[in-house]
Structures are given as C-alpha cells and as structure tokens.
PyMOL Python script that loads the backbone (N, CA, C, O; Angstrom):
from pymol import cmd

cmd.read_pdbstr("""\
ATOM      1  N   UNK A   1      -8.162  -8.362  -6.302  1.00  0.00           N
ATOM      2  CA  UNK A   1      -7.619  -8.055  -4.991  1.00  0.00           C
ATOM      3  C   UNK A   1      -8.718  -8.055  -3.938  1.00  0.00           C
ATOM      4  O   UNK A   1      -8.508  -8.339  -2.759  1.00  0.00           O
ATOM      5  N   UNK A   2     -10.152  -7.647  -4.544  1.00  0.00           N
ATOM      6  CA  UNK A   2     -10.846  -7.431  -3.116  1.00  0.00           C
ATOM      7  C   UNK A   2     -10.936  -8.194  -2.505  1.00  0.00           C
ATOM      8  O   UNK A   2     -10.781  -8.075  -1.290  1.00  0.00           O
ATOM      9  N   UNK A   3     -11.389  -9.926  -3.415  1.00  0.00           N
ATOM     10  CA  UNK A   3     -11.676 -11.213  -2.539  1.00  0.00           C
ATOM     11  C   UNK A   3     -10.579 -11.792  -1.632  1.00  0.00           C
ATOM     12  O   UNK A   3     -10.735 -12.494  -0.633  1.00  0.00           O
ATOM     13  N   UNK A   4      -9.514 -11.383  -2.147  1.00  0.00           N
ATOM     14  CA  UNK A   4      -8.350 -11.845  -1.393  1.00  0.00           C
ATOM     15  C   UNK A   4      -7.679 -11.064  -0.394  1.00  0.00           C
ATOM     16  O   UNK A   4      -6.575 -11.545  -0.137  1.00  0.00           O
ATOM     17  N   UNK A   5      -7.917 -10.162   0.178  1.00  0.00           N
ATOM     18  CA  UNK A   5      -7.521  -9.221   1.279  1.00  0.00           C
ATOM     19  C   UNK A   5      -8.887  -8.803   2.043  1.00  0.00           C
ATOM     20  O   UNK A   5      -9.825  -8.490   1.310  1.00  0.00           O
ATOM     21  N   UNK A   6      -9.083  -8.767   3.384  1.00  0.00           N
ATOM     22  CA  UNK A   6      -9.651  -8.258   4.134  1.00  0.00           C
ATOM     23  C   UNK A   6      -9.968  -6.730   4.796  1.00  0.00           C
ATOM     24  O   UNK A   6      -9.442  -6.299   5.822  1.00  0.00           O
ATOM     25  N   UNK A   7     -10.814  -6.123   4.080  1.00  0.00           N
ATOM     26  CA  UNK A   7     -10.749  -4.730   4.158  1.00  0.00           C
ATOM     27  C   UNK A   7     -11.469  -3.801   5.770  1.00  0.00           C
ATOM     28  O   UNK A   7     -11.827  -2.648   6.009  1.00  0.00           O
ATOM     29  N   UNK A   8     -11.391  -5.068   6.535  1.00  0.00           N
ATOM     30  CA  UNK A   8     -11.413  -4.461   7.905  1.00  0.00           C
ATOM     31  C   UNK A   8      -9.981  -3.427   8.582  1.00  0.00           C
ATOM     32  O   UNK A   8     -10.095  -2.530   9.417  1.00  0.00           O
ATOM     33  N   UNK A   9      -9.029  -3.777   8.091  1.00  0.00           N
ATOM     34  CA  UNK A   9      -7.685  -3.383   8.178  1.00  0.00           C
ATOM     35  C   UNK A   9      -6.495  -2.869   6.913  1.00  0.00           C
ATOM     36  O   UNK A   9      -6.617  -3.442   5.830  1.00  0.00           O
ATOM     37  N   UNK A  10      -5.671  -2.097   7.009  1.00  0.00           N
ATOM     38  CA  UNK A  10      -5.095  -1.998   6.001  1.00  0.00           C
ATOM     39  C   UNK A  10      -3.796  -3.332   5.920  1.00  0.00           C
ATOM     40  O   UNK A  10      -3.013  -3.646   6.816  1.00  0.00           O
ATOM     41  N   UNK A  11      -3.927  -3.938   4.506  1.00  0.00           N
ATOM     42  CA  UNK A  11      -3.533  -5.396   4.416  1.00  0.00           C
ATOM     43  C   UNK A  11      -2.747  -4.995   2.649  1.00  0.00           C
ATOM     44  O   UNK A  11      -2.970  -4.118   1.814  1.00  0.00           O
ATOM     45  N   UNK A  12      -1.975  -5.936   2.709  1.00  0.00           N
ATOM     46  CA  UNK A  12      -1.353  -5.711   1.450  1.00  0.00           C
ATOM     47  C   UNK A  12      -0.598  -7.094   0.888  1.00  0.00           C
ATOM     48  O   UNK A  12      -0.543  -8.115   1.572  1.00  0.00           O
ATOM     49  N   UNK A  13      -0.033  -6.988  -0.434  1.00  0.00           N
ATOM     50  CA  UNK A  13       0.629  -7.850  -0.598  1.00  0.00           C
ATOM     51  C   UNK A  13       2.083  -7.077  -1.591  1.00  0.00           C
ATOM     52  O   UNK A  13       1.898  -6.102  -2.318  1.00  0.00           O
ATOM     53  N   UNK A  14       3.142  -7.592  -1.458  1.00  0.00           N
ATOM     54  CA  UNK A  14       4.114  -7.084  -1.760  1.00  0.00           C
ATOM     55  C   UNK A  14       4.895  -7.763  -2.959  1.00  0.00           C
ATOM     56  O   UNK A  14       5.170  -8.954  -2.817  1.00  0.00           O
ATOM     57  N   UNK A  15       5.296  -7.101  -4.175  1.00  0.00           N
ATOM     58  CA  UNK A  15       5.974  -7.877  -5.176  1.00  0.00           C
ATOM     59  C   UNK A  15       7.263  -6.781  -5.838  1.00  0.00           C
ATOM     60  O   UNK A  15       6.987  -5.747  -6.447  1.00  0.00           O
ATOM     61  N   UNK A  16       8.280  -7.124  -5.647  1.00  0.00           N
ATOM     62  CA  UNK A  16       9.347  -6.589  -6.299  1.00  0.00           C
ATOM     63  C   UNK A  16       9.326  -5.360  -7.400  1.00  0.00           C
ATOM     64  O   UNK A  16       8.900  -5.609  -8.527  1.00  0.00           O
ATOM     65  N   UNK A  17       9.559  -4.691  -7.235  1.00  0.00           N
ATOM     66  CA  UNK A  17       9.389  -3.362  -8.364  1.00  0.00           C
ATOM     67  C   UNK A  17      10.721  -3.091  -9.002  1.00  0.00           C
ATOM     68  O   UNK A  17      11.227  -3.782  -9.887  1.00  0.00           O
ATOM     69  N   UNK A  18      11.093  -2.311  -8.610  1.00  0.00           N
ATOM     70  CA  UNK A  18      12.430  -1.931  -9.170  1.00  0.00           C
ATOM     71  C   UNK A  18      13.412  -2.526  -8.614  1.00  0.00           C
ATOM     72  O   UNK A  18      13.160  -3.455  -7.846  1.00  0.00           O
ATOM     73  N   UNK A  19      15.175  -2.023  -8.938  1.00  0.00           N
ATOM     74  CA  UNK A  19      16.413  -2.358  -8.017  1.00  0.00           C
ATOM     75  C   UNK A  19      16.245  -1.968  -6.291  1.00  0.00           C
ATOM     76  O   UNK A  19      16.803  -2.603  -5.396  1.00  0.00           O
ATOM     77  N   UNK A  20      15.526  -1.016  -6.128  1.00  0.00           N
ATOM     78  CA  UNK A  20      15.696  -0.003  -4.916  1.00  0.00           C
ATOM     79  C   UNK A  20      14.067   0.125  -4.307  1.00  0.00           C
ATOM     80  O   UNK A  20      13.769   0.663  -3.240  1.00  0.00           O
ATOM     81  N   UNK A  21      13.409  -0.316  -4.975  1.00  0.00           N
ATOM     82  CA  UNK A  21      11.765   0.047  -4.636  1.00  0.00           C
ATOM     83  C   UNK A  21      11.029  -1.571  -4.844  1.00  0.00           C
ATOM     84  O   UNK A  21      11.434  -2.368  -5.690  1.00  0.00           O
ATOM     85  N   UNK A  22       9.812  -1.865  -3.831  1.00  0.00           N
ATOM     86  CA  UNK A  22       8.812  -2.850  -3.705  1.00  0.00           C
ATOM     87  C   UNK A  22       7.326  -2.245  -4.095  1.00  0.00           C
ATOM     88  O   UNK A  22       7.033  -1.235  -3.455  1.00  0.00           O
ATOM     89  N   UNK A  23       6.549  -2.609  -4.847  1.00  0.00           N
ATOM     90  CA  UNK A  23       5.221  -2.253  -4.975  1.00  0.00           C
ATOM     91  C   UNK A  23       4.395  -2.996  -4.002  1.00  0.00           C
ATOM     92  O   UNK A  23       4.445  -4.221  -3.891  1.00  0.00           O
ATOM     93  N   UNK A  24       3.572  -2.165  -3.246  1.00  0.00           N
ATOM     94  CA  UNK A  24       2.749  -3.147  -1.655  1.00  0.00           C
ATOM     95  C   UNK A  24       1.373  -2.398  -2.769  1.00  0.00           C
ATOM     96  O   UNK A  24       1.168  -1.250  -3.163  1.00  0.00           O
ATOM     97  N   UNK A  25       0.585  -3.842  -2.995  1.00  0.00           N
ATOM     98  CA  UNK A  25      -0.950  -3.328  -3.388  1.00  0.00           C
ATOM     99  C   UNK A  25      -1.755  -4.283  -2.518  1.00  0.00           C
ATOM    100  O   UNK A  25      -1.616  -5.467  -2.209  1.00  0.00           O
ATOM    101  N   UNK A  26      -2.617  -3.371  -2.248  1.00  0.00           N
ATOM    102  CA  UNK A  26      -3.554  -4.086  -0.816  1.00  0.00           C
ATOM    103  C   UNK A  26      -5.145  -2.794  -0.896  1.00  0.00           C
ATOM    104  O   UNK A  26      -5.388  -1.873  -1.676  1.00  0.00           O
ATOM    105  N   UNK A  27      -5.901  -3.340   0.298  1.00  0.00           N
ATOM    106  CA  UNK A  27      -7.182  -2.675   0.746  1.00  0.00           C
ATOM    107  C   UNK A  27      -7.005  -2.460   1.884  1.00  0.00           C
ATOM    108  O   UNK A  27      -6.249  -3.084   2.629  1.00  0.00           O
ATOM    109  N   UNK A  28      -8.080  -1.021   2.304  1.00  0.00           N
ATOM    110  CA  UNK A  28      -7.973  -0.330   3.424  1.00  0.00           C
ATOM    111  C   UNK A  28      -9.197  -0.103   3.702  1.00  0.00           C
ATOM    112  O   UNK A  28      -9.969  -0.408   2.793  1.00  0.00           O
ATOM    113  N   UNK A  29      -9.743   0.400   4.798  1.00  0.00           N
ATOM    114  CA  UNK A  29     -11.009   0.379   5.206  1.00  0.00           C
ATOM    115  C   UNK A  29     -11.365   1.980   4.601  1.00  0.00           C
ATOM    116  O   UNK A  29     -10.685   2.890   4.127  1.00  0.00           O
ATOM    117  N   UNK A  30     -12.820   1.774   4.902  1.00  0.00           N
ATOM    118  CA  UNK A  30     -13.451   3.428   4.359  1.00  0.00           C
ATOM    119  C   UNK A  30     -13.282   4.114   4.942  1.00  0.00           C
ATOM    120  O   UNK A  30     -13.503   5.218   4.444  1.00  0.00           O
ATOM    121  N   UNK A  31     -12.705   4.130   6.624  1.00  0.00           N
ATOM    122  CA  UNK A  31     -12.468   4.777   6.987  1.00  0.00           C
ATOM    123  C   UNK A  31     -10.644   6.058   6.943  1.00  0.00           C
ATOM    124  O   UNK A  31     -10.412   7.219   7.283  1.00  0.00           O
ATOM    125  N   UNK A  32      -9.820   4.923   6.331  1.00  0.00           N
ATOM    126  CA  UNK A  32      -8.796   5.357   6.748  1.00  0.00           C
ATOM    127  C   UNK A  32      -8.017   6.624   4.989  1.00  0.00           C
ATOM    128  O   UNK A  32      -8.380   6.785   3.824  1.00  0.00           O
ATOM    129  N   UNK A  33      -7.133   7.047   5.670  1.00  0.00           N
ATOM    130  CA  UNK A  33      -7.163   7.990   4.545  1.00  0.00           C
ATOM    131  C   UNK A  33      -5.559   7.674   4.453  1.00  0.00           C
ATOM    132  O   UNK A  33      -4.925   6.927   5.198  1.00  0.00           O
ATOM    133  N   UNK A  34      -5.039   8.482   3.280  1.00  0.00           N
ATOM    134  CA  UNK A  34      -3.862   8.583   2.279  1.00  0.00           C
ATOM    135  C   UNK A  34      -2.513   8.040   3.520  1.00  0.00           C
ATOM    136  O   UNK A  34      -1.771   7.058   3.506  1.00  0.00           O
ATOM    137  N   UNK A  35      -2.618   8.891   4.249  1.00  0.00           N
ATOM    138  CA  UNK A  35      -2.242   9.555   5.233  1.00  0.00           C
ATOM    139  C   UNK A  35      -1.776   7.845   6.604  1.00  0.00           C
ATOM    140  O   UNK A  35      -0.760   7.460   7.183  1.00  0.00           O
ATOM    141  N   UNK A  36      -2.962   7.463   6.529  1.00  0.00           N
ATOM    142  CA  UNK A  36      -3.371   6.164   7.923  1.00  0.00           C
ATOM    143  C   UNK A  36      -2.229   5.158   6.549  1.00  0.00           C
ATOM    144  O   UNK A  36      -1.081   4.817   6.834  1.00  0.00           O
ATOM    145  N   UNK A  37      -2.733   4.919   5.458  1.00  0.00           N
ATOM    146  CA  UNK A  37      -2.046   4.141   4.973  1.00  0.00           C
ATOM    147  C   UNK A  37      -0.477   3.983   4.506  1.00  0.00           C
ATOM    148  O   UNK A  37       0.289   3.054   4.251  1.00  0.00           O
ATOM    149  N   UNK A  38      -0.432   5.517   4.543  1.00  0.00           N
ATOM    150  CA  UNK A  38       1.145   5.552   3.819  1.00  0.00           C
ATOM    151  C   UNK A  38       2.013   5.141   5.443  1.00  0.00           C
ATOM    152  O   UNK A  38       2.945   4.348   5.304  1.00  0.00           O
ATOM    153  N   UNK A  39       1.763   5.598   6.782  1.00  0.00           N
ATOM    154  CA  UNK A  39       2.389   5.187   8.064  1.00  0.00           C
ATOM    155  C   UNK A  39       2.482   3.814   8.141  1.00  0.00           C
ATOM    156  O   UNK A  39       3.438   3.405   8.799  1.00  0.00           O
ATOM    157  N   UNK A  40       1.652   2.875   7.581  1.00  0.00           N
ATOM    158  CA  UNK A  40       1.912   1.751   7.783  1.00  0.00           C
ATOM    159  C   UNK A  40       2.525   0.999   6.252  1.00  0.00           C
ATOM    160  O   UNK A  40       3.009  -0.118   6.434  1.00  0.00           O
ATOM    161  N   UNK A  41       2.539   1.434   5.019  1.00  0.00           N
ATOM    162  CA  UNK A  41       3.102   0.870   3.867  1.00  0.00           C
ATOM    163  C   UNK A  41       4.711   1.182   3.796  1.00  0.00           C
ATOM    164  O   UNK A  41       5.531   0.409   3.301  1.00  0.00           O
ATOM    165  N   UNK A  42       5.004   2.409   4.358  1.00  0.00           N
ATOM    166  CA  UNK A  42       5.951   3.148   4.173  1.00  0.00           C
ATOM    167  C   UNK A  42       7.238   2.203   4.517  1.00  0.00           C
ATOM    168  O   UNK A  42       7.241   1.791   5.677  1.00  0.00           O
ATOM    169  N   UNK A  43       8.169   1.856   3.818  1.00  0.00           N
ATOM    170  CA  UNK A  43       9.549   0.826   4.183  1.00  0.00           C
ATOM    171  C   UNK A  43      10.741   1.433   4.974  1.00  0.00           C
ATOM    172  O   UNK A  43      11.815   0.877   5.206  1.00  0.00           O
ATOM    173  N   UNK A  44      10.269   2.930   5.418  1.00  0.00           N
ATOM    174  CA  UNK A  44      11.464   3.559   6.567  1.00  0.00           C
ATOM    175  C   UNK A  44      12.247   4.602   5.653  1.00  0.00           C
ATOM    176  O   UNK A  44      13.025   5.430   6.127  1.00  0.00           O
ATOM    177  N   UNK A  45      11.825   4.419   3.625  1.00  0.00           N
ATOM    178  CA  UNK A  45      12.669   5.202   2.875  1.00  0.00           C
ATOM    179  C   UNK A  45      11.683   5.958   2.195  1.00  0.00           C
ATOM    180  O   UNK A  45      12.152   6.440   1.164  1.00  0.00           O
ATOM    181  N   UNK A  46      10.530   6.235   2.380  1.00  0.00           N
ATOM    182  CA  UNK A  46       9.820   6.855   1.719  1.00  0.00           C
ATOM    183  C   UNK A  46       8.807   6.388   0.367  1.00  0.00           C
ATOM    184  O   UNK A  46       8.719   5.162   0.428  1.00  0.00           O
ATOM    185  N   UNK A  47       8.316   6.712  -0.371  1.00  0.00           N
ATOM    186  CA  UNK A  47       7.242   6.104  -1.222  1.00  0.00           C
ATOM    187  C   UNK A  47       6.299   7.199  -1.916  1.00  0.00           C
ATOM    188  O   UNK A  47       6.421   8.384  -1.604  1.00  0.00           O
ATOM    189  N   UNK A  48       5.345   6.777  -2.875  1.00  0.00           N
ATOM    190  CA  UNK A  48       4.517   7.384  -3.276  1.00  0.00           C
ATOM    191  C   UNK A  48       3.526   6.331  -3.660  1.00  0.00           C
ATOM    192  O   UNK A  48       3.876   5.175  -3.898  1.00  0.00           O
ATOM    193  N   UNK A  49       2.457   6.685  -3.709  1.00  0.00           N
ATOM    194  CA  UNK A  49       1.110   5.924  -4.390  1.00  0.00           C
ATOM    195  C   UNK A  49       0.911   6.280  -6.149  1.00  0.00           C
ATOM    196  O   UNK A  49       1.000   7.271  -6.873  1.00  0.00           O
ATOM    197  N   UNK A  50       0.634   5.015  -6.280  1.00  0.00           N
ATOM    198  CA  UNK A  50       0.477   4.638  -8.091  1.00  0.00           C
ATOM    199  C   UNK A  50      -1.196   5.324  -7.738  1.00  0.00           C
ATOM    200  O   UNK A  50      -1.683   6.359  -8.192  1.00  0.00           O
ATOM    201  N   UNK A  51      -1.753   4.420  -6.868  1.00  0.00           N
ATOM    202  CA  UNK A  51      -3.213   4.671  -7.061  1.00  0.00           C
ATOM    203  C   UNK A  51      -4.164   4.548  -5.718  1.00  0.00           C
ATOM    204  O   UNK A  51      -4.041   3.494  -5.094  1.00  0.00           O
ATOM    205  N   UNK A  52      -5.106   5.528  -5.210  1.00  0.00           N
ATOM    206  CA  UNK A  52      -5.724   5.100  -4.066  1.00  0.00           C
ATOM    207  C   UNK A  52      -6.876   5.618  -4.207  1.00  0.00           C
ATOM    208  O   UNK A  52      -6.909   6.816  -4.489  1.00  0.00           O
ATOM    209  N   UNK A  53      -7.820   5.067  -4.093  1.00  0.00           N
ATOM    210  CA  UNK A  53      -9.449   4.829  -4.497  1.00  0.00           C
ATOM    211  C   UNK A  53     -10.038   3.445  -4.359  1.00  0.00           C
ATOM    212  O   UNK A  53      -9.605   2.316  -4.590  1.00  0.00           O
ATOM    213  N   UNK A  54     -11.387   4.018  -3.815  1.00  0.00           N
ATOM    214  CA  UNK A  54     -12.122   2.537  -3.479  1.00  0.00           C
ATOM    215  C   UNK A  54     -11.722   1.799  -3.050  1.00  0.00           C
ATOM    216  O   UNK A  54     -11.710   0.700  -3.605  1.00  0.00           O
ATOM    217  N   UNK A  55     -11.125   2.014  -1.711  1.00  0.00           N
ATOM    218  CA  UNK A  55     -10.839   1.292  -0.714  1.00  0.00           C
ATOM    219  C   UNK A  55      -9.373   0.184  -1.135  1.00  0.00           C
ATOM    220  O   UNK A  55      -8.960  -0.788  -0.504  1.00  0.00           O
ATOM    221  N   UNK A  56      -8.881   0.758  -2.350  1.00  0.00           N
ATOM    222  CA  UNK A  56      -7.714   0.065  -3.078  1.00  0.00           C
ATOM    223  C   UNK A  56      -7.064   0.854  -3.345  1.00  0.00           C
ATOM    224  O   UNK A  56      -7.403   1.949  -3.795  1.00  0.00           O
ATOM    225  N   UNK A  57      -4.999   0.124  -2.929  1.00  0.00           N
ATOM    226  CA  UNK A  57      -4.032   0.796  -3.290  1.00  0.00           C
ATOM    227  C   UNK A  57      -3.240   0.661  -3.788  1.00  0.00           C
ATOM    228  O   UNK A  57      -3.118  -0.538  -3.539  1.00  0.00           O
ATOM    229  N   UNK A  58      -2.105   0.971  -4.641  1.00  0.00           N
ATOM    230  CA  UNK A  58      -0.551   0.610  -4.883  1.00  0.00           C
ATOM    231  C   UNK A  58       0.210   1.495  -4.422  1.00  0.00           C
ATOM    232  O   UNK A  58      -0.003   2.707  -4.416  1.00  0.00           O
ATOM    233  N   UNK A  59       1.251   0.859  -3.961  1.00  0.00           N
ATOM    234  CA  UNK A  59       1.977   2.325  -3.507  1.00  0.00           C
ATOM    235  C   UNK A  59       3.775   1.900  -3.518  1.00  0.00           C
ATOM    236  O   UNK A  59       4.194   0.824  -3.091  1.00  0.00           O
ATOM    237  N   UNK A  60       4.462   2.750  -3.968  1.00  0.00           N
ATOM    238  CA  UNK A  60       5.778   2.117  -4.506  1.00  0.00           C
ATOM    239  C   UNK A  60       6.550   2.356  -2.973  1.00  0.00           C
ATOM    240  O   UNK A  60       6.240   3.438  -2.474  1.00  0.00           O
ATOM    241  N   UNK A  61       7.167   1.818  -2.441  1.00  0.00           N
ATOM    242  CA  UNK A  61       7.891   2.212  -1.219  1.00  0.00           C
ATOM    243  C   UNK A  61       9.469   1.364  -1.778  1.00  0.00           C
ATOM    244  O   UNK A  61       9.772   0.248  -2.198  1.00  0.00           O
ATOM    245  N   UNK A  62      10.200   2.716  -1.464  1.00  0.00           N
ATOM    246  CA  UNK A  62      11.506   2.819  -1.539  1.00  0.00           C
ATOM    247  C   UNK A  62      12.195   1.987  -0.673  1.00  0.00           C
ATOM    248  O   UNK A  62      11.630   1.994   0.421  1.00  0.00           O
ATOM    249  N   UNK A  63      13.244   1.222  -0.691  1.00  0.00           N
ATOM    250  CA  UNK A  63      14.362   0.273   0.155  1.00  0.00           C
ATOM    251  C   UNK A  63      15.730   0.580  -0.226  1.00  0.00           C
ATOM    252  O   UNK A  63      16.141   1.096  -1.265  1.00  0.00           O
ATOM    253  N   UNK A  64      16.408   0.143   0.867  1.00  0.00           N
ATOM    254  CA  UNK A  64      17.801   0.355   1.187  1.00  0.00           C
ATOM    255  C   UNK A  64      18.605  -0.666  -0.297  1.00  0.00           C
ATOM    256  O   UNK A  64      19.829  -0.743  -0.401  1.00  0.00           O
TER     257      UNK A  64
END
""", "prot")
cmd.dss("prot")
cmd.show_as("cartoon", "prot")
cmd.util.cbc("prot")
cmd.orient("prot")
C-alpha cells in the first residue's frame, strides 16, 4: 500500500466487504489522527477501524 497511495493526504482505496459494509484501506499523514481520518472514511452510516498505525489504515464503513 505505501508505494501506491500518497501519504501527503488521507487517500484510500475501497473493496467490497460485507452485504451492508465496504473496507476503505489507505495512508494518512503523521500528522492526522483516528479522529481526522474516520470524518473523511466514514460512508454517512458509521464504521470502525480493523487497524491504524504507521501512517496505515483499514477501516470497515457501514452502507445503506
């Protein structure tokens, strides 16, 4: 993932998870926290993170 996403910004890529949920795994800068990333991953239904460390994330976000 690192070579392929740009970690000036929080950036992601998105692949099908469940019936009701998308997994977005992407990089975020050192600066930004749990918090900066979940406002912008978040699909309007809520979510949780598989994993966030080293500037790398997964995070399951819920859909209609």
């Amino acid at each position: 993932m690192s070579e392929s996403l740009d970690k000036s910004e929080i950036r992601w890529v998105e692949k099908q998870h469940l019936h009701n949920t998308v997994l977005r795994a992407g990089q975020y800068p050192d600066n930004a926290t749990p918090l900066d990333v979940y406002s912008v991953v978040n699909a309007g239904y809520g979510g949780y993170f598989l994993s966030f460390k080293n500037g790398e994330f997964e995070f399951v976000a819920f859909t209609d």
